[in-house]
PyMOL Python script that loads the backbone (N, CA, C, O; Angstrom):
from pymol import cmd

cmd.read_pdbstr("""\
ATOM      1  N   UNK A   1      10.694  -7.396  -6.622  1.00  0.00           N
ATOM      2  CA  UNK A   1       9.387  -7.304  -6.018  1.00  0.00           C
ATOM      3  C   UNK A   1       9.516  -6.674  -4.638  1.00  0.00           C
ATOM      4  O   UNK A   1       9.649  -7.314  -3.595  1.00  0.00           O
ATOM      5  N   UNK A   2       9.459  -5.295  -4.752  1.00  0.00           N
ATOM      6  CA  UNK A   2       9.547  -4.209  -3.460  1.00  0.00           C
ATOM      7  C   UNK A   2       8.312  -3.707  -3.521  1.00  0.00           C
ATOM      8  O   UNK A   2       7.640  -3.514  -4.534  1.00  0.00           O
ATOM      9  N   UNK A   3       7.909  -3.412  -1.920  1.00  0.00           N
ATOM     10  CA  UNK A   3       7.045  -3.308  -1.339  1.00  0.00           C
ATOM     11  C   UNK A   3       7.212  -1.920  -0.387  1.00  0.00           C
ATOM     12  O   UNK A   3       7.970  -2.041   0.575  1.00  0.00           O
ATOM     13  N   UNK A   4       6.648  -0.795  -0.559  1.00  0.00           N
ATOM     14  CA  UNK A   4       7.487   0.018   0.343  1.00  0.00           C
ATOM     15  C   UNK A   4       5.960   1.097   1.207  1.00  0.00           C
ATOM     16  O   UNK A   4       5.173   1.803   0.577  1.00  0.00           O
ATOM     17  N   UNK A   5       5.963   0.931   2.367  1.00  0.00           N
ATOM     18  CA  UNK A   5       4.619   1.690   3.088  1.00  0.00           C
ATOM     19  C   UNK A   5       4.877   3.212   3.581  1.00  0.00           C
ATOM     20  O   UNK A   5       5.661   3.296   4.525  1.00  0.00           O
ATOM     21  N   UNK A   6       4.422   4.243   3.166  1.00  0.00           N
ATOM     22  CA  UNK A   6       4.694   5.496   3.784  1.00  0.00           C
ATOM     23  C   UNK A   6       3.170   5.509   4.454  1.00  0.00           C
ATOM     24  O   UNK A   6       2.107   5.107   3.980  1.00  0.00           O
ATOM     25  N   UNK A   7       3.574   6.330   6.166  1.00  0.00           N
ATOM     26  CA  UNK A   7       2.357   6.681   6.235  1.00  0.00           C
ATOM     27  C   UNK A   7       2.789   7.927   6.860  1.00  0.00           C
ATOM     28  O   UNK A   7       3.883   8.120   7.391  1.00  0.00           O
ATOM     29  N   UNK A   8       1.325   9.182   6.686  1.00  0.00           N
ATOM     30  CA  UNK A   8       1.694  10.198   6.277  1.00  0.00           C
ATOM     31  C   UNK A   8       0.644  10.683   6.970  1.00  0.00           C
ATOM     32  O   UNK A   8      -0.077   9.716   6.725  1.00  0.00           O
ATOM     33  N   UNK A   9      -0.142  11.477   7.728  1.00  0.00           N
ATOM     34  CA  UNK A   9      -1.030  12.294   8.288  1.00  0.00           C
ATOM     35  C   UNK A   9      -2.502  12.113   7.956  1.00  0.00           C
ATOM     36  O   UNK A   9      -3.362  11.888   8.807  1.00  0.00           O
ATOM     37  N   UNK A  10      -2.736  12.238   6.571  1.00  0.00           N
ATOM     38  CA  UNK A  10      -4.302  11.628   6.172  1.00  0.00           C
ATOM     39  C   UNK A  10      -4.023  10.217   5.653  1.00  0.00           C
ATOM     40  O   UNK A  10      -4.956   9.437   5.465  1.00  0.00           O
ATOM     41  N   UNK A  11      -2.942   9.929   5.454  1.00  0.00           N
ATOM     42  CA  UNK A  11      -3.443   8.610   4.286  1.00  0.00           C
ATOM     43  C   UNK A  11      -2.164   7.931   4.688  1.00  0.00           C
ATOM     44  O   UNK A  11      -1.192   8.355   5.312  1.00  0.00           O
ATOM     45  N   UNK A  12      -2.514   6.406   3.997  1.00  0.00           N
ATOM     46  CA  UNK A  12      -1.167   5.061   3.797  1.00  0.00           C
ATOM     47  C   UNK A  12      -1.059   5.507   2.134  1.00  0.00           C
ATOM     48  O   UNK A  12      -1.855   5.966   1.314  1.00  0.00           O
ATOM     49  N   UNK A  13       0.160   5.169   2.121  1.00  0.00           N
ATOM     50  CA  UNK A  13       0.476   5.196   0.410  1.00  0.00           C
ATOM     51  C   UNK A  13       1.382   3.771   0.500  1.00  0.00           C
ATOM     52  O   UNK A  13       2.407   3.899   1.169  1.00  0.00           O
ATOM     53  N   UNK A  14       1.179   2.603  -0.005  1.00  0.00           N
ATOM     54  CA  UNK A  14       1.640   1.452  -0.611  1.00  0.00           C
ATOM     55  C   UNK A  14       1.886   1.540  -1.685  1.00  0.00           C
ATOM     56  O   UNK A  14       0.991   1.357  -2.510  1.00  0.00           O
ATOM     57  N   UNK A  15       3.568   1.943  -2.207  1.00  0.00           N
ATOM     58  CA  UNK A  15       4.256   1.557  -3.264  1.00  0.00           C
ATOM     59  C   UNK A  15       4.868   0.118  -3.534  1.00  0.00           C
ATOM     60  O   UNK A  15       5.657  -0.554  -2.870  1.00  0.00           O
ATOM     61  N   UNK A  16       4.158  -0.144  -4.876  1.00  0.00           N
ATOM     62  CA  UNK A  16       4.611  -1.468  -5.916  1.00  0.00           C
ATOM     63  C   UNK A  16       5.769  -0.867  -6.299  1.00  0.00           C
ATOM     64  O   UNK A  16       6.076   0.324  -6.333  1.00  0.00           O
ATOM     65  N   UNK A  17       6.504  -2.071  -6.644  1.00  0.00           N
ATOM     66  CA  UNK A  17       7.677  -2.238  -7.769  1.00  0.00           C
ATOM     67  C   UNK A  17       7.807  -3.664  -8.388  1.00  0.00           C
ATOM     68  O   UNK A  17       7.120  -4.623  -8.035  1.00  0.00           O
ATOM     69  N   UNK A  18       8.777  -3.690  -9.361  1.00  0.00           N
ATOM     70  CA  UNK A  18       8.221  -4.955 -10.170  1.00  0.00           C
ATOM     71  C   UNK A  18       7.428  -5.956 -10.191  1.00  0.00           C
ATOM     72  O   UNK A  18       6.739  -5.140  -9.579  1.00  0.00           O
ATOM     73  N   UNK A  19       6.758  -6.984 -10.277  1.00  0.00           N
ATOM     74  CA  UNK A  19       6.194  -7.712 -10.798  1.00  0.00           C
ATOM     75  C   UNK A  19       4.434  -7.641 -10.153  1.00  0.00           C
ATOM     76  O   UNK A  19       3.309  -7.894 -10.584  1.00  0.00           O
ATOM     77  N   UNK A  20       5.119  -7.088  -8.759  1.00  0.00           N
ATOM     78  CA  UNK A  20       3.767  -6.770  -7.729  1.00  0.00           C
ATOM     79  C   UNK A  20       3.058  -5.505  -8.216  1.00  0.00           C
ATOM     80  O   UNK A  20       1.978  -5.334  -7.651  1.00  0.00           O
ATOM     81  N   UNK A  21       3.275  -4.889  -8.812  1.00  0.00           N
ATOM     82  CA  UNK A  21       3.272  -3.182  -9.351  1.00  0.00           C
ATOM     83  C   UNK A  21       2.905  -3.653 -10.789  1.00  0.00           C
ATOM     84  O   UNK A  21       2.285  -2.805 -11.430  1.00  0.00           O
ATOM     85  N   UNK A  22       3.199  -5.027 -11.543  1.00  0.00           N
ATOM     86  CA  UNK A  22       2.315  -5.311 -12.611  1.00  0.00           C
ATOM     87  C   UNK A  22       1.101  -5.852 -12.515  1.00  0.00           C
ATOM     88  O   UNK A  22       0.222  -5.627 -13.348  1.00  0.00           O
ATOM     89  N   UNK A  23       0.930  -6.682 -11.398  1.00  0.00           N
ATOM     90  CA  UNK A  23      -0.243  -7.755 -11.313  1.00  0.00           C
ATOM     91  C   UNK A  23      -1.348  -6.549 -10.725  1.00  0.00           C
ATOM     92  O   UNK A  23      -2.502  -6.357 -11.109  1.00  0.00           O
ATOM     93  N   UNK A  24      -0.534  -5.773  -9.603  1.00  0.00           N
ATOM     94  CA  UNK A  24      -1.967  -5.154  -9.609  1.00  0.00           C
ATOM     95  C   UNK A  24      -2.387  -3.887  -9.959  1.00  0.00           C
ATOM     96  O   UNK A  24      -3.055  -3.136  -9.248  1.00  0.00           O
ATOM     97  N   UNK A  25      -1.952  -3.653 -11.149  1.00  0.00           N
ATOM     98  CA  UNK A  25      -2.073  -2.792 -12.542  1.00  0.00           C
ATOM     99  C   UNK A  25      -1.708  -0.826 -11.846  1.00  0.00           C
ATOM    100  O   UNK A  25      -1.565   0.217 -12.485  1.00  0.00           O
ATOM    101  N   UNK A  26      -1.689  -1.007 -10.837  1.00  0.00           N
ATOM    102  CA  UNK A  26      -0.981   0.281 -10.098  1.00  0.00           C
ATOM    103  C   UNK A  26       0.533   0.168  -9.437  1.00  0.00           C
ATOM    104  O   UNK A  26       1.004  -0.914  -9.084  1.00  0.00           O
ATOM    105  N   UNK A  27       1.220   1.409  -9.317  1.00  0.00           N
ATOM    106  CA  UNK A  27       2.915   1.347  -8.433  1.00  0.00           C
ATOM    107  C   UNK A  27       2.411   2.225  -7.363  1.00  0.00           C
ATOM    108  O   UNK A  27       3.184   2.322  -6.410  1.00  0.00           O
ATOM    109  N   UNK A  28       1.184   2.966  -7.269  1.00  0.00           N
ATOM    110  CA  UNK A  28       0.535   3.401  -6.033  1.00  0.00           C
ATOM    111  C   UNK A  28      -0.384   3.298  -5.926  1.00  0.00           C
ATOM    112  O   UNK A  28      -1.329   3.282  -6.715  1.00  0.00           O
ATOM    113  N   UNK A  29      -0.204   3.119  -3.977  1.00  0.00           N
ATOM    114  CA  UNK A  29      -2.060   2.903  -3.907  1.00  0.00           C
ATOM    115  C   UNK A  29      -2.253   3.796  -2.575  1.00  0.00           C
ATOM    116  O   UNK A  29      -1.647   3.404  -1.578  1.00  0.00           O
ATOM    117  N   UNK A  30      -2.743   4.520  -2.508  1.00  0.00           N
ATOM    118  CA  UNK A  30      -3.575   5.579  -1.455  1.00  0.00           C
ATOM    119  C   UNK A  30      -4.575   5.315  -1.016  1.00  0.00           C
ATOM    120  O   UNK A  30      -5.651   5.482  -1.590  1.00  0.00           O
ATOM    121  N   UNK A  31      -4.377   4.730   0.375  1.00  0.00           N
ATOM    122  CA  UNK A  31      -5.611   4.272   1.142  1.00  0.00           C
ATOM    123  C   UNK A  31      -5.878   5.740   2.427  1.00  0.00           C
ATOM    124  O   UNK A  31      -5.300   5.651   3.510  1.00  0.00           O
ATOM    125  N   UNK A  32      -6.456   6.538   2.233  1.00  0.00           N
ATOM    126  CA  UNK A  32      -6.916   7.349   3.753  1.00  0.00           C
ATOM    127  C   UNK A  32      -7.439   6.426   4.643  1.00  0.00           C
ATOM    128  O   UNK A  32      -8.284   5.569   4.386  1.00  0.00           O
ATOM    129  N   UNK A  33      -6.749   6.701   5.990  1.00  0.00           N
ATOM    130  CA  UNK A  33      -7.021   6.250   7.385  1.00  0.00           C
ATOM    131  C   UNK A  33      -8.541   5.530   7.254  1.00  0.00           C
ATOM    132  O   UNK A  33      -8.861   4.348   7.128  1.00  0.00           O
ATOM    133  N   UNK A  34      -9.396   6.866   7.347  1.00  0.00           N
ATOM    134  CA  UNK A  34     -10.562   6.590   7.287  1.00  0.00           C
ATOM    135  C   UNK A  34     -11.215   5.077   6.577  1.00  0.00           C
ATOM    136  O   UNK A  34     -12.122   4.413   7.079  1.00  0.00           O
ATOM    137  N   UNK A  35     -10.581   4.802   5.462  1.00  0.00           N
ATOM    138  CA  UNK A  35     -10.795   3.776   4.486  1.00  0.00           C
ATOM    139  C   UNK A  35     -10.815   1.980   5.309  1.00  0.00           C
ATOM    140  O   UNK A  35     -11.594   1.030   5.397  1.00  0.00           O
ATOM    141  N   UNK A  36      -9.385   2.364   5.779  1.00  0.00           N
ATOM    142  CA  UNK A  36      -9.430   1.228   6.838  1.00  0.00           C
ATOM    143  C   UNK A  36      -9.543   0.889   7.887  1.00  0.00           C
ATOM    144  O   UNK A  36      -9.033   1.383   8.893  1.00  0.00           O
ATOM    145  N   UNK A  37     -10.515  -0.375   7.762  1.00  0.00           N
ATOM    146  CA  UNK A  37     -11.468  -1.029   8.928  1.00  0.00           C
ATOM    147  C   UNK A  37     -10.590  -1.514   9.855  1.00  0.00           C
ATOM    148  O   UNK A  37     -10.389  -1.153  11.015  1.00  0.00           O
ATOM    149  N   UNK A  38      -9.976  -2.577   9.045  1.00  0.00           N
ATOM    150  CA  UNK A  38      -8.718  -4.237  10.106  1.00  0.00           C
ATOM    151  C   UNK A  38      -7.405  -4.294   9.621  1.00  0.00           C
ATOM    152  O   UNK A  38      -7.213  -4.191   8.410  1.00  0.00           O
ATOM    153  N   UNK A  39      -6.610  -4.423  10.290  1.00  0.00           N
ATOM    154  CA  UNK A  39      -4.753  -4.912   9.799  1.00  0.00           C
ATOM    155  C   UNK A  39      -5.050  -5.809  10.395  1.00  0.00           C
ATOM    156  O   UNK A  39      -5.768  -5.985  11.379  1.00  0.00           O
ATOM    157  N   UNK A  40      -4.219  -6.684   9.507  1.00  0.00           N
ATOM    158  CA  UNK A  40      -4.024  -7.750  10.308  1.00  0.00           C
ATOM    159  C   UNK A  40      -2.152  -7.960   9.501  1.00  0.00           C
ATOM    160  O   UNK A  40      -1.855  -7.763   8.323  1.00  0.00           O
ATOM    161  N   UNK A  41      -1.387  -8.323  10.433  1.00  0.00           N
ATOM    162  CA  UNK A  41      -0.040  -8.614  10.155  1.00  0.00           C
ATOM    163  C   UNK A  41       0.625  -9.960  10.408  1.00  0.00           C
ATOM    164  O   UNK A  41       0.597 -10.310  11.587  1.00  0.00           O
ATOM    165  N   UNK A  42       1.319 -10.932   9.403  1.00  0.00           N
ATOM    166  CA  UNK A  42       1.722 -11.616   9.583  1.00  0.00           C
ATOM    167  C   UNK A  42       3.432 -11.775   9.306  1.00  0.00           C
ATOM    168  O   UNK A  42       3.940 -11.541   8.209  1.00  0.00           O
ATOM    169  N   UNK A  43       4.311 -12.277  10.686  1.00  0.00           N
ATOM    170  CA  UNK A  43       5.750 -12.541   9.975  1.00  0.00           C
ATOM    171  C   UNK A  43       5.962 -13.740   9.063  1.00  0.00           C
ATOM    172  O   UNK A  43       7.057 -13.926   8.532  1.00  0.00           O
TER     173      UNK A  43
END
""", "prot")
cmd.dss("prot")
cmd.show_as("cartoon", "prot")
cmd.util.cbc("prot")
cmd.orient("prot")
């Protein structure tokens, strides 16, 4: 269960891998800047 964030000029790309990459039925997800409102980060 890898989790891997590129960010890239227009957009975030959040790559799934196993089990996380099944539940939420994509291994990519492409969010443009624009798209997001709030981060919020927790350790």
């Amino acid at each position: 269960m890898s989790r891997k964030i590129i960010f890239n000029e227009q957009e975030c790309i959040l790559e799934l891998k196993g089990l996380l990459s099944f539940y939420a039925l994509k291994r990519r997800v492409v969010m443009p800047y624009s798209l997001i409102k709030n981060v919020f980060v927790v350790f």
